[in-house]
N, CA, C and O of each residue as an XYZ file, in Angstrom:
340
protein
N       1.372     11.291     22.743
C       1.815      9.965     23.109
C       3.339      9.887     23.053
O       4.062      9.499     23.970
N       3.789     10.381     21.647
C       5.793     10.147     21.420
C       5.726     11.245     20.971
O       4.801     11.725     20.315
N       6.809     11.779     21.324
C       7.024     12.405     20.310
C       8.140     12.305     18.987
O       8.170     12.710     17.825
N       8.987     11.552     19.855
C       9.760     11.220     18.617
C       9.505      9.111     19.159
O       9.485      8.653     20.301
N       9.329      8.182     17.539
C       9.481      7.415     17.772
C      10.688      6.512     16.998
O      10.830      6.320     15.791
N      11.464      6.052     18.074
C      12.922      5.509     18.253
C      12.307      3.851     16.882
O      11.211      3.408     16.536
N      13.661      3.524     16.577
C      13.263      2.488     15.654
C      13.395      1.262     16.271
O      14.501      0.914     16.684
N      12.421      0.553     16.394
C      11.650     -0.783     16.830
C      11.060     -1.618     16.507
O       9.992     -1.297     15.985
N      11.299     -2.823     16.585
C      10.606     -3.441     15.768
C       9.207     -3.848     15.877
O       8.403     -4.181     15.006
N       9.053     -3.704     17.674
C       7.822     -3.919     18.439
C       6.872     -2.650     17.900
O       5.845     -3.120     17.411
N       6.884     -1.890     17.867
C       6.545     -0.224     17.344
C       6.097     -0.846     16.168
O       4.868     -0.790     16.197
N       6.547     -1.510     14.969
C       6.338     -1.315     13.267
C       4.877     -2.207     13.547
O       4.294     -1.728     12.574
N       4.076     -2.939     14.015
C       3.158     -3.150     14.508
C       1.875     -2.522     14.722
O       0.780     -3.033     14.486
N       2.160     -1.075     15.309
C       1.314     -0.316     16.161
C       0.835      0.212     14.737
O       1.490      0.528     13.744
N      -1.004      0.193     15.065
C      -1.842      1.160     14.595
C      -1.482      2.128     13.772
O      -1.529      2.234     12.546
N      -0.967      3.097     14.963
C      -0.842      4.739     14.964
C       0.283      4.697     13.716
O       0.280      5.499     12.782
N       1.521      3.283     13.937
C       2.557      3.478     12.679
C       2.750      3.267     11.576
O       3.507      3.789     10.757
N       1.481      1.826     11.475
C       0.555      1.814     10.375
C       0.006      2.540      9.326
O       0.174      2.415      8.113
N      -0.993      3.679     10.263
C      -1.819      4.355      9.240
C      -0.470      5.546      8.855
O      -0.162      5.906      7.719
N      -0.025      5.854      9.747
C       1.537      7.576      8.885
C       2.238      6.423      8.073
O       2.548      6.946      7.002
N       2.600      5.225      8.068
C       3.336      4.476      6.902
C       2.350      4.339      5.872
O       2.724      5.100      4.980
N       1.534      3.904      5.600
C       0.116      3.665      4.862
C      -0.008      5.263      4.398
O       0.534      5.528      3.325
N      -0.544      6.144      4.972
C      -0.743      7.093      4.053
C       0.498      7.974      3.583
O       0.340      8.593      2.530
N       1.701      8.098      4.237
C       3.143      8.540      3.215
C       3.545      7.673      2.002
O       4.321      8.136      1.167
N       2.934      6.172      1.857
C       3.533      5.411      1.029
C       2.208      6.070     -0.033
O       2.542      6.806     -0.962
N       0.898      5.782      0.165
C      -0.048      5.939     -0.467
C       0.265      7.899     -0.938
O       0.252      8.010     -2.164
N       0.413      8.731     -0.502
C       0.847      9.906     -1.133
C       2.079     10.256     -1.973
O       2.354     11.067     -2.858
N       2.697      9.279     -1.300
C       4.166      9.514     -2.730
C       4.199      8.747     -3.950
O       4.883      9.140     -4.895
N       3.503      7.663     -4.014
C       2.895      6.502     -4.570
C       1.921      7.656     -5.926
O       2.239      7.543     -7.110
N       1.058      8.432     -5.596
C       0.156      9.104     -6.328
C       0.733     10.246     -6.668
O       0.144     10.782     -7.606
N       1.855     10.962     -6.191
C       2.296     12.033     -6.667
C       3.806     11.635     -8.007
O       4.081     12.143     -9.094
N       4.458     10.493     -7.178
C       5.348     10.057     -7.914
C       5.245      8.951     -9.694
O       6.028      8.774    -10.627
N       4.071      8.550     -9.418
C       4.284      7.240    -10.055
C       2.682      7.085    -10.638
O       1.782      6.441    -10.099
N       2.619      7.756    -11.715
C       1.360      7.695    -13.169
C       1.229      6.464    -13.475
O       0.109      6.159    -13.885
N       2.482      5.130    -13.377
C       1.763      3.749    -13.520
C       1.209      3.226    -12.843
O       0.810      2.094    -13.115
N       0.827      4.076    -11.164
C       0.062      3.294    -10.519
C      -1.212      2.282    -10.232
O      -2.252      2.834    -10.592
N      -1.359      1.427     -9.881
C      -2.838      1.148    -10.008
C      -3.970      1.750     -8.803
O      -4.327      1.199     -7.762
N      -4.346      2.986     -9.326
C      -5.049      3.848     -8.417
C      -6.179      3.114     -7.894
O      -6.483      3.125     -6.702
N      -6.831      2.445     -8.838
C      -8.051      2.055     -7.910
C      -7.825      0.569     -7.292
O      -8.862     -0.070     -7.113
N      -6.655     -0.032     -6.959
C      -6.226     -0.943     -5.859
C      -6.028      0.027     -4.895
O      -6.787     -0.211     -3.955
N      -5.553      0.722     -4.754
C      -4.914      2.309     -4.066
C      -6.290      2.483     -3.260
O      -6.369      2.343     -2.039
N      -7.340      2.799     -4.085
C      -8.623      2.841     -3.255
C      -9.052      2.226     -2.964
O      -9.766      2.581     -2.026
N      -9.151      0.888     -3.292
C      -9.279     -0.591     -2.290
C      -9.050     -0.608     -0.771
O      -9.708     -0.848      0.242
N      -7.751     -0.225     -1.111
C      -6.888     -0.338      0.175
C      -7.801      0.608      1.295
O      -8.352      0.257      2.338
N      -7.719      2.031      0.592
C      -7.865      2.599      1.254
C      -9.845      3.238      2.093
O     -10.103      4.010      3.016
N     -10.624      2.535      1.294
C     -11.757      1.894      1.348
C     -11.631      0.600      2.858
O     -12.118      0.517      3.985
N     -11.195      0.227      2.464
C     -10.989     -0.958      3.303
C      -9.875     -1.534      4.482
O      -9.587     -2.625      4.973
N      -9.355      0.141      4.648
C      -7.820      0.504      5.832
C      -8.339     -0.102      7.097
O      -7.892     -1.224      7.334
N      -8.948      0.255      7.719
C      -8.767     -1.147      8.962
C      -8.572     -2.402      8.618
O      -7.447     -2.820      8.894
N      -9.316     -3.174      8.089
C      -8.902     -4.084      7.984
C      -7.985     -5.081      7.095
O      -7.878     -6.303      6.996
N      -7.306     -3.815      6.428
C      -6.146     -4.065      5.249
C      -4.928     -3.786      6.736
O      -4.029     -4.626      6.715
N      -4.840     -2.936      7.733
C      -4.309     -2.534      9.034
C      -4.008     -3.880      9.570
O      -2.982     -4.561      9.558
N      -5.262     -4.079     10.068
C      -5.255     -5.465     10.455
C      -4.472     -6.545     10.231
O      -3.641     -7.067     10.975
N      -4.947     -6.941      8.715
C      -4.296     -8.101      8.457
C      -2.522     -7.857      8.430
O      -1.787     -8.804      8.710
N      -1.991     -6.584      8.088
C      -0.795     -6.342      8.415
C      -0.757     -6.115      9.960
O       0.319     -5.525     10.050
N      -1.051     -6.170     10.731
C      -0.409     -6.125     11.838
C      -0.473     -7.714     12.390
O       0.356     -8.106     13.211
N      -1.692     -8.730     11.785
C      -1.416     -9.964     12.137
C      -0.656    -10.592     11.785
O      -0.367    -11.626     12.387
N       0.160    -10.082     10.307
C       1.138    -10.925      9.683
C       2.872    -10.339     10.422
O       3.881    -10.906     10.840
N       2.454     -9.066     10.262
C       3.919     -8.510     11.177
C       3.826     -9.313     12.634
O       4.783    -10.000     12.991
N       3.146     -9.247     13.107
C       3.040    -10.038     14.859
C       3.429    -11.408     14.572
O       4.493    -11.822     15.035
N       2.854    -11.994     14.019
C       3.096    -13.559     13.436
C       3.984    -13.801     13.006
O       4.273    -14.963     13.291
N       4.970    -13.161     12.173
C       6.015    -13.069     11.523
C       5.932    -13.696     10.073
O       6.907    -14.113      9.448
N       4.242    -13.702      9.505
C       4.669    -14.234      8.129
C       4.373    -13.159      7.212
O       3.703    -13.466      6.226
N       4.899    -11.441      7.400
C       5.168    -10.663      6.864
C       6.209    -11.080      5.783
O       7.212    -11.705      6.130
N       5.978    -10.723      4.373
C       6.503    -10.893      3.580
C       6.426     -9.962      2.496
O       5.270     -9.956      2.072
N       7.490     -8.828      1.592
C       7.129     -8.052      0.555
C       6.445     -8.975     -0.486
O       6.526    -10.203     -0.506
N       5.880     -8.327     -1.195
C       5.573     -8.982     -2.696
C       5.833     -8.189     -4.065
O       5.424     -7.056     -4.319
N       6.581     -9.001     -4.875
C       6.751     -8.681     -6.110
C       6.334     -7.253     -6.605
O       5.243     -7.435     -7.144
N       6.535     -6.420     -6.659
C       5.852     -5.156     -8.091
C       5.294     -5.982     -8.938
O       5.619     -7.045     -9.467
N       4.307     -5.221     -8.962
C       3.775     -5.981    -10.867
C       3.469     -4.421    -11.610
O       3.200     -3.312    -11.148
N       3.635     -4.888    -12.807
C       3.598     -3.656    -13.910
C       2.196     -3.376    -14.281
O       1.593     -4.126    -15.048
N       1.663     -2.339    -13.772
C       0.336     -2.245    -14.468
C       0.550     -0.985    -15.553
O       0.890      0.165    -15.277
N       0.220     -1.600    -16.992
C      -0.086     -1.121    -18.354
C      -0.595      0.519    -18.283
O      -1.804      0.539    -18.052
N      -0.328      1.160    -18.345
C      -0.602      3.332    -18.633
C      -1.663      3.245    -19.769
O      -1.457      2.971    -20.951
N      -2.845      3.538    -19.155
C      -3.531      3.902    -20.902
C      -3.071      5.003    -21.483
O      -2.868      6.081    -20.924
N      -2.858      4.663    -22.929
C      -2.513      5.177    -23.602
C      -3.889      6.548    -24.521
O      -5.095      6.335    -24.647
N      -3.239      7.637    -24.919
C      -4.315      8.519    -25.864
C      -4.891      8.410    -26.629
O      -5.749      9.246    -26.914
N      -4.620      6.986    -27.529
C      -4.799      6.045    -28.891
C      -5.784      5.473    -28.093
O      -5.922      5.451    -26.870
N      -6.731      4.813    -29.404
C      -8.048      3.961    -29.143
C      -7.563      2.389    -29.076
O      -7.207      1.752    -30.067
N      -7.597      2.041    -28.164
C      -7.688      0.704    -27.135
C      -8.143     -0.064    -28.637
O      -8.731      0.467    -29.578
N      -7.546     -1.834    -28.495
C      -8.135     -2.735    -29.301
C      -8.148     -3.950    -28.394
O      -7.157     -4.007    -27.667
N      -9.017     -4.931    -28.256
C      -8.757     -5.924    -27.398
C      -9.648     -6.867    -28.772
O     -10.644     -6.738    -29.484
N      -8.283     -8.041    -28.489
C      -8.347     -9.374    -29.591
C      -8.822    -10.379    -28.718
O      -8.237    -10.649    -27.669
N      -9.916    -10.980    -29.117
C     -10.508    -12.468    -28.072
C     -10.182    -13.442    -29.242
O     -11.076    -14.235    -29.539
N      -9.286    -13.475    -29.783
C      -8.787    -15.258    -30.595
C      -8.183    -15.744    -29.361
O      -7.689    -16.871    -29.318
């Protein structure tokens, strides 16, 4: 189809640029970064069309928006305590 693709904004849209952004973020994401939350990770990726989707309706629409990092907690080697007061 391209071989090389030029930077566009109409392009950040497409499918095809979708899933190589989606799975380079999702592989450096798992090689780089032990605080990840892996099994949102497999959510996503369980559910890639239509996680695709809804990003390409919000990029088209223009109510694409980043969201926050949130910190998800590393279990630790120590035995877990959870307090319900």
């Amino acid at each position: 189809m391209f071989d090389h693709l030029k930077p566009d904004f109409s392009l950040l849209s497409k499918e095809y640029v979708l899933v190589q952004a989606w799975k380079k973020t999702i592989d450096h994401i798992r090689y780089h970064n032990w605080f990840a939350d892996t099994l949102e990770l497999d959510l996503s990726a369980f559910d890639l069309l239509d996680f695709l989707k809804r990003m390409q309706n919000r990029i088209c629409s223009g109510t694409w928006e980043p969201r926050s990092l949130r910190i998800v907690p590393a279990p630790k080697s120590q035995e877990w305590v959870i307090k319900t007061e």
